[in-house]
C-alpha positions in Angstrom: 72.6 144.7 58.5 72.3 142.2 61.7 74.3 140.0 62.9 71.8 136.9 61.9 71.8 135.6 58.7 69.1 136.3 56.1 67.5 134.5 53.3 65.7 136.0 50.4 63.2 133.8 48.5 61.7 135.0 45.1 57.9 134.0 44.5 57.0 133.8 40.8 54.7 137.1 41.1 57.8 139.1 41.0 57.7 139.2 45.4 60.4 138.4 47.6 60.2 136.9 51.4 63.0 138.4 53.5 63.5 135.8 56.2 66.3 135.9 59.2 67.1 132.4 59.6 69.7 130.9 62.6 71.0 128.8 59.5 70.1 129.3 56.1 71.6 126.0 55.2 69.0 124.2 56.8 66.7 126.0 54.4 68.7 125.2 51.5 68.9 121.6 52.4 64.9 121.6 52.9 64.7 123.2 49.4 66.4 120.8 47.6 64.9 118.0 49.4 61.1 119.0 48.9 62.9 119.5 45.0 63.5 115.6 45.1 60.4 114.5 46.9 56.7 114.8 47.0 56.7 118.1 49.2 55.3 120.8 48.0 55.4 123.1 50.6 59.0 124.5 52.0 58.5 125.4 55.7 60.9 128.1 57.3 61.7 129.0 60.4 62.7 132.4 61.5 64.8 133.9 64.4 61.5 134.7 66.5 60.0 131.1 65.9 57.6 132.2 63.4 57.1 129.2 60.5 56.4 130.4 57.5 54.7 128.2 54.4 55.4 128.8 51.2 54.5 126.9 48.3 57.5 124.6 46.3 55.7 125.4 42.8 55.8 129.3 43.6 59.9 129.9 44.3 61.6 131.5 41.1 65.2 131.7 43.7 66.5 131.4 47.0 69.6 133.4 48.1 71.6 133.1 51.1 72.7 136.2 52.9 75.4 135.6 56.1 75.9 138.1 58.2 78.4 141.5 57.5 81.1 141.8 60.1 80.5 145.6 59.8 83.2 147.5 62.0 82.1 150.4 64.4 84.0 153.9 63.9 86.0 155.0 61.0 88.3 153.1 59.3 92.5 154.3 59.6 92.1 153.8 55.7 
């Protein structure tokens, strides 16, 4: 696990996009938006600057994934 927060959408053919996102908010809020609206494509933007497309009709799910403050060592229990 990073330190940058992921988001998982689920396309209806059973597929999933693994995205790492600076704020999956932002994708949430663009979800629900192209929802209301006349969009039909949900545009993402990930960590490297790479946009991906994907189509409104096609997403069964979005989750959002922060980041796991995941301690170094062993734990004194």
């Amino acid at each position: 696990m990073s330190d940058t927060p992921t988001i998982r959408i689920g396309i209806s053919s059973a597929r999933e996009l693994e995205i790492q996102v600076d704020d999956p908010l932002v994708v949430s809020s663009a979800y629900e938006k192209a929802l209301k609206g006349k969009d039909t494509v949900l545009w993402v933007v990930d960590v490297r600057g790479h946009r991906f497309g994907i189509s409104v009709a096609s997403i069964a799910f979005i989750e959002l994934e922060e980041p796991q403050n995941r301690g170094v060592g062993f734990s004194a229990g």
